[in-house]
C-alpha positions in Angstrom: -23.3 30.2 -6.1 -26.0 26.9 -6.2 -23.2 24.7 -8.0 -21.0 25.5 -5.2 -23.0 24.8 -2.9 -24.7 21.8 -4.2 -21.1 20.9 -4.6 -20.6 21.1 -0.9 -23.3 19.2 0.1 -22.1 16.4 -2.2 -18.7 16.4 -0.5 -19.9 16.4 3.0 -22.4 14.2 2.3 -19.2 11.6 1.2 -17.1 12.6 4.2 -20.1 11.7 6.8 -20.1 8.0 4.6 -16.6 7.6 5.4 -16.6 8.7 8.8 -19.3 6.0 9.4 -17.7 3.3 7.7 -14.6 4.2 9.8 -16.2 4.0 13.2 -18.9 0.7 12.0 -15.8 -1.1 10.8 -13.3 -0.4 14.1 -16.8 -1.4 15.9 -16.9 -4.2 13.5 -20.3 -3.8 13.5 -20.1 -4.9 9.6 -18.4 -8.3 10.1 -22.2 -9.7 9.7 -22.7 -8.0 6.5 -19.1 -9.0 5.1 -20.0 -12.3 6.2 -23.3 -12.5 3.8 -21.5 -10.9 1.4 -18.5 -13.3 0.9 -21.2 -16.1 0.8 -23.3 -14.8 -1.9 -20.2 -13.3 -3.7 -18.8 -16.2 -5.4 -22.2 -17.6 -6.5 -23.8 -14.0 -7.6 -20.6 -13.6 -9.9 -20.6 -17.0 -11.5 -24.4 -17.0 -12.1 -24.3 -13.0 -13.7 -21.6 -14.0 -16.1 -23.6 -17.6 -17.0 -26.4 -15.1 -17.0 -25.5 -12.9 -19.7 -23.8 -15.6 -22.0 -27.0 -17.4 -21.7 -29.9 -14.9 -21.8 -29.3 -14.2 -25.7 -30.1 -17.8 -26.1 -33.0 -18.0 -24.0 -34.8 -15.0 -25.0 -34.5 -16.2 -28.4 -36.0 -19.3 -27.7 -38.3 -17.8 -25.3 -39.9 -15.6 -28.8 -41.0 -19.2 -29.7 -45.1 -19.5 -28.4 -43.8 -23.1 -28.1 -41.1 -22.5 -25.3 -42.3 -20.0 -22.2 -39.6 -18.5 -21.0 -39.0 -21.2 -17.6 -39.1 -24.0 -20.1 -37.0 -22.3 -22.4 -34.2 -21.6 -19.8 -34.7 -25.7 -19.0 -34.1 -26.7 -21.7 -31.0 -25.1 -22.3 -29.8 -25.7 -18.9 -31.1 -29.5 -20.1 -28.6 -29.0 -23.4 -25.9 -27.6 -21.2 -26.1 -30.9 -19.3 -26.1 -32.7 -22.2 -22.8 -31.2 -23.8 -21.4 -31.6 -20.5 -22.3 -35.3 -20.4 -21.0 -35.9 -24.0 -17.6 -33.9 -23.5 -16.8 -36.5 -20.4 -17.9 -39.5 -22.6 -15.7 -39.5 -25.2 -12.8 -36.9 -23.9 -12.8 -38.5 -20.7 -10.1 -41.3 -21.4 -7.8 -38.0 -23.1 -8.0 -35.8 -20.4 -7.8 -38.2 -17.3 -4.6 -39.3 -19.3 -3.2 -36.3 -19.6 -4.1 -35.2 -16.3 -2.1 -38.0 -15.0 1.1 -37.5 -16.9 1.0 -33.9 -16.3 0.9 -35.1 -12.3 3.7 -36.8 -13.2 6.3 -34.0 -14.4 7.3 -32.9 -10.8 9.2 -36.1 -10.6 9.9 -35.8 -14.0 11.4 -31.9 -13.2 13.3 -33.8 -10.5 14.7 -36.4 -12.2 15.8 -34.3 -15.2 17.4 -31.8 -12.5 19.1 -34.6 -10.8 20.6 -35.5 -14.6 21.9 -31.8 -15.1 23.5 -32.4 -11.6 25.7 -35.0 -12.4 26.5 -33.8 -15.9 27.4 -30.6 -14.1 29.6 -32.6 -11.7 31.4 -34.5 -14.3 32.6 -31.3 -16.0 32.6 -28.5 -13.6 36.1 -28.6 -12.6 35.2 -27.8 -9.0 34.3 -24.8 -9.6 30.1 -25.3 -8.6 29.2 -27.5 -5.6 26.7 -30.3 -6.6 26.2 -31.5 -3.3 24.8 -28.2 -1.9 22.7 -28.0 -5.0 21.5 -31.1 -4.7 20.9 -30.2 -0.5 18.5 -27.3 -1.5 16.7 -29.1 -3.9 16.1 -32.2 -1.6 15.3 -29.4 1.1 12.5 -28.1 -1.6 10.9 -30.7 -2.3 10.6 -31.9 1.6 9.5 -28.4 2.6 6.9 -28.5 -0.3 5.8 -31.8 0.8 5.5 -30.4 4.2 3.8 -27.2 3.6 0.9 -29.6 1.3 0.2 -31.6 4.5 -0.4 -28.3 6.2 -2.6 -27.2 4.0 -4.4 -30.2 3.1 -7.6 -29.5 5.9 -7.6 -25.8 3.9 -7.5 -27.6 0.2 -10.9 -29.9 1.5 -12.4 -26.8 2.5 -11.8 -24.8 -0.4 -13.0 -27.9 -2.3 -16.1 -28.1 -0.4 -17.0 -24.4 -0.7 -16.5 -25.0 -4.6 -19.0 -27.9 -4.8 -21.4 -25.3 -2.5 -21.2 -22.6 -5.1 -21.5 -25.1 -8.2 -24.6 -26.6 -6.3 -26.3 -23.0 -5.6 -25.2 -21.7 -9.1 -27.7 -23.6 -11.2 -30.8 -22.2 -9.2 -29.6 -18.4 -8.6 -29.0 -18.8 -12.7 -32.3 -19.7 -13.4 -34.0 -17.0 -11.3 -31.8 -14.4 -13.1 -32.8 -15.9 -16.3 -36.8 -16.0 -15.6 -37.3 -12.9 -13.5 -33.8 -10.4 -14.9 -36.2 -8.4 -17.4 -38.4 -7.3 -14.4 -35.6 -5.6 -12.7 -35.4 -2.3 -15.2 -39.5 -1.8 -14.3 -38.6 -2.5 -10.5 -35.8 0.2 -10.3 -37.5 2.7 -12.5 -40.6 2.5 -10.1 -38.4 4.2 -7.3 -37.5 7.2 -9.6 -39.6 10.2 -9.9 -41.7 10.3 -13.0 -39.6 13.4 -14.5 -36.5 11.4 -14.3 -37.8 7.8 -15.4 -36.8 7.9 -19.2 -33.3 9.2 -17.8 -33.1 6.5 -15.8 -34.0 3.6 -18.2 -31.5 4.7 -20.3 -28.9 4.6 -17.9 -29.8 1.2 -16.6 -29.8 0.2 -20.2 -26.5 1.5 -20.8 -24.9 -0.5 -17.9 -26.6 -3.5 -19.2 -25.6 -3.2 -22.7 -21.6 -2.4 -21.2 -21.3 -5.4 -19.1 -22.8 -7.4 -21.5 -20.7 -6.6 -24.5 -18.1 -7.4 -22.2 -18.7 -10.3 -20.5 -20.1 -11.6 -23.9 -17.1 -10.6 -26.0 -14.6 -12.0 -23.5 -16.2 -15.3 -23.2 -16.0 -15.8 -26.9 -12.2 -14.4 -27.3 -11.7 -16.8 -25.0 -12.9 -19.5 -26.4 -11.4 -19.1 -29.9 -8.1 -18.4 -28.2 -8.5 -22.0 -26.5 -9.7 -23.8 -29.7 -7.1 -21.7 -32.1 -4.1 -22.4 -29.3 -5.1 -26.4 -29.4 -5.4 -26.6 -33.1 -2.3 -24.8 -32.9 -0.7 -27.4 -29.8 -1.5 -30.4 -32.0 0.5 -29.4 -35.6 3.3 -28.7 -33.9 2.9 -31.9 -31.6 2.8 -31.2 -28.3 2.3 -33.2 -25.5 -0.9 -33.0 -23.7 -2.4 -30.2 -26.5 -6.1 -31.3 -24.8 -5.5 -29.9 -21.2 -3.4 -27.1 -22.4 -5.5 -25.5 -24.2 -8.4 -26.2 -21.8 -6.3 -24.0 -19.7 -5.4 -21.4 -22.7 -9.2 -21.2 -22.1 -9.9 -20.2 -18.7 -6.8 -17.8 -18.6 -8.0 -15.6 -21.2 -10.8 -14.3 -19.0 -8.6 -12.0 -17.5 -7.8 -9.6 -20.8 -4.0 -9.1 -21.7 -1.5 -11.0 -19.0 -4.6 -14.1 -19.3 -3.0 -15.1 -22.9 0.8 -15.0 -21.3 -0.9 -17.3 -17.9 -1.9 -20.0 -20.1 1.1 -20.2 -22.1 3.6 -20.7 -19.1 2.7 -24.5 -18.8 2.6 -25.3 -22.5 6.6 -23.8 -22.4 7.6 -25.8 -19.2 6.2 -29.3 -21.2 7.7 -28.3 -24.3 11.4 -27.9 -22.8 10.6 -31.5 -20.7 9.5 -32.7 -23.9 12.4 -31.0 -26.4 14.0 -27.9 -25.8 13.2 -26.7 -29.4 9.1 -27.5 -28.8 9.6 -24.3 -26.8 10.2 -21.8 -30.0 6.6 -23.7 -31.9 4.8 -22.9 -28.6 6.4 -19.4 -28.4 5.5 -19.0 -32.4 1.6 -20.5 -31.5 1.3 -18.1 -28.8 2.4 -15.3 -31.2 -0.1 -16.3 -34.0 -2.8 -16.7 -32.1 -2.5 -13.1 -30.3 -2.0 -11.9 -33.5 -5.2 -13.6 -34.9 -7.2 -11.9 -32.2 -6.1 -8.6 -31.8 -6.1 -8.1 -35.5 -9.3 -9.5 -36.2 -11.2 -11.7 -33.7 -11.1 -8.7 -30.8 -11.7 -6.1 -33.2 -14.7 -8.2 -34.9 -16.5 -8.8 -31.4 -15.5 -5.6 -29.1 -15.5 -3.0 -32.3 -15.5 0.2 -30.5 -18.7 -0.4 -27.8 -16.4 -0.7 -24.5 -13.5 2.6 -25.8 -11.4 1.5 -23.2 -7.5 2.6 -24.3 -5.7 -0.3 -23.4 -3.0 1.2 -21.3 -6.4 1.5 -19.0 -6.8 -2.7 -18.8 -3.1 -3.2 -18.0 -3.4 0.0 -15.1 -6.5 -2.0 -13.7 -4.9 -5.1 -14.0 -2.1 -4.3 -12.1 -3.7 -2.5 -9.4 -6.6 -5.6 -9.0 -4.0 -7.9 -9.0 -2.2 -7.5 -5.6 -6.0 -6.2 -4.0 -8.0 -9.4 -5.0 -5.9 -11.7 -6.9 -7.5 -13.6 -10.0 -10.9 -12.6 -9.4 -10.4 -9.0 -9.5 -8.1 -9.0 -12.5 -11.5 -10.8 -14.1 -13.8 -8.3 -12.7 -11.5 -5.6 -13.1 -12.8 -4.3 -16.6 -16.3 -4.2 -16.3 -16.2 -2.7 -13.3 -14.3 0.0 -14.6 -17.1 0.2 -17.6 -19.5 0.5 -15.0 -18.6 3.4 -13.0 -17.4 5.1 -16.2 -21.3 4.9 -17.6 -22.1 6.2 -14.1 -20.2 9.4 -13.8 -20.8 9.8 -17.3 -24.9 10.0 -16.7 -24.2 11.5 -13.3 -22.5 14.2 -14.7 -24.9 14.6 -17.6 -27.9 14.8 -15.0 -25.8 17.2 -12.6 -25.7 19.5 -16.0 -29.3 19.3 -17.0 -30.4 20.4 -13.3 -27.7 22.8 -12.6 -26.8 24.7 -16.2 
């Protein structure tokens, strides 16, 4: 008889949440607080993944009586800089080369199209009309231009919102860095004495889950990007550098990240030869098969047991909800709630056997 009615008290509890939510948001009472919350967003999220790639390395250096812990986390940020710095030296002239001659295979695309066209009008036996295809491409291209000139007062902005966030990053990163150990203590303190080693263990459980994850992911990524260049160069293909850079970011997002990055590498390979595009189809192949047969498996193990029929369901629900960003933040926040409801639950059967 308690369990149901604990029970009910729960769900009314959540139905008088909802109902206020409902009637705040039609007030739009909450546009303030969506307001702060899309500012900080962007930079909280950047500076908690920096945050847990880094904090291994600082704390290590920070076990050093030579390095306290702020002039540990400078001088990484300090070494940072300094790979940063050296990257641009000497693979500035590649990738500003690259990046130009990529810029340059719309008009490539065009030209190449333009080719087909009159092949295509030499021997189609009037059967296909080139001058309507050549009508809607022409019409493209001058409703792309269009729609760019539009847009060009939202590209500035998004541009200057970028440099905002990568100008507040740094110090939000540092803060999480020097003060992130005393936020266990400061939650434990609002817990009642009985429950405190419950409660520890729980927080330490969520930080151990988005860790191993944010962690793991960073450095699948990596080796995807490094393997998939390695990979670009044997079989000579064009602009390997910024193509792998790009292999890189994608494979953030788990799964569809890997098949992302390799749609540009097979567009240059057919502008570049049509049979390039089997040697990047048989990279991309190898490399998957590198890390889900023993890169993935040697990071991840068995700490996150997520199946992965899971990832791909929360990928394609975060997808059309929040686009890229919540394809990235997808997983862990699944991991997240899972180790929730898994304590709640556990602390729901201790009190109420």
């Amino acid at each position: 008889m308690w369990i149901k009615h604990s029970f009910f008290k729960y769900i009314t509890a959540a139905i008088l949440i909802l109902i206020l939510y409902y009637f705040l948001e039609k007030l739009e009472l909450l546009n303030p607080v969506k307001t702060i919350f899309g500012t900080l967003f962007y930079p909280m999220l950047i500076a908690g993944f920096l945050f847990y790639i880094l904090r291994p390395l600082v704390n290590a250096m920070a076990k050093s009586k030579f390095f306290p812990l702020p002039v540990a986390i400078l001088i990484v940020f300090a070494g940072i800089g300094g790979m940063i710095y050296g990257g641009i030296r000497f693979l500035a002239g590649t990738i500003k080369k690259q990046i130009t001659d990529i810029s340059e295979l719309p008009e490539k695309l065009r030209q190449t199209a333009e080719e087909a066209g009159q092949k295509l009008e030499e021997n189609d036996m009037g059967m296909v009309s080139v001058v309507s295809i050549k009508q809607r491409v022409t019409e493209y291209f001058g409703g792309l231009t269009q729609q760019i000139g539009e847009h060009m007062m939202s590209v500035f902005s998004t541009i200057a919102g970028a440099t905002t966030v990568l100008i507040i990053v740094p110090f939000v990163l540092f803060f999480f860095l020097k003060d992130g150990h005393k936020l266990v203590p400061f939650l434990e303190r609002a817990l009642p004495e009985k429950h405190k080693p419950r409660g520890e263990k729980l927080l330490k459980d969520l930080d151990y889950t988005v860790s191993s994850y944010i962690i793991g992911q960073a450095t699948i990524a990596a080796v995807d990007g490094v393997l998939t260049y390695i990979g670009y160069v044997i079989i000579g293909l064009d602009y390997a550098l910024i193509l792998g850079i790009f292999v890189m970011l994608t494979c953030v997002i788990p799964f569809v990240g890997p098949v992302i990055g390799a749609i540009p590498a097979i567009v240059v390979a057919l502008m570049q030869e049509p049979s390039m595009a089997i040697y990047v189809i048989i990279t991309f192949i190898v490399v998957q098969q590198l890390e889900g047969n023993l890169v993935a498996p040697l990071i991840f193990g068995e700490r996150l047991d997520i199946h992965p029929l899971t990832v791909i369901l929360l990928l394609v629900v975060a997808a059309p909800l929040y686009g890229v960003v919540g394809m990235i933040i997808a997983v862990p926040t699944y991991s997240v709630i899972k180790v929730l409801l898994k304590h709640g639950y556990d602390f729901y059967r201790l009190y109420h056997p």
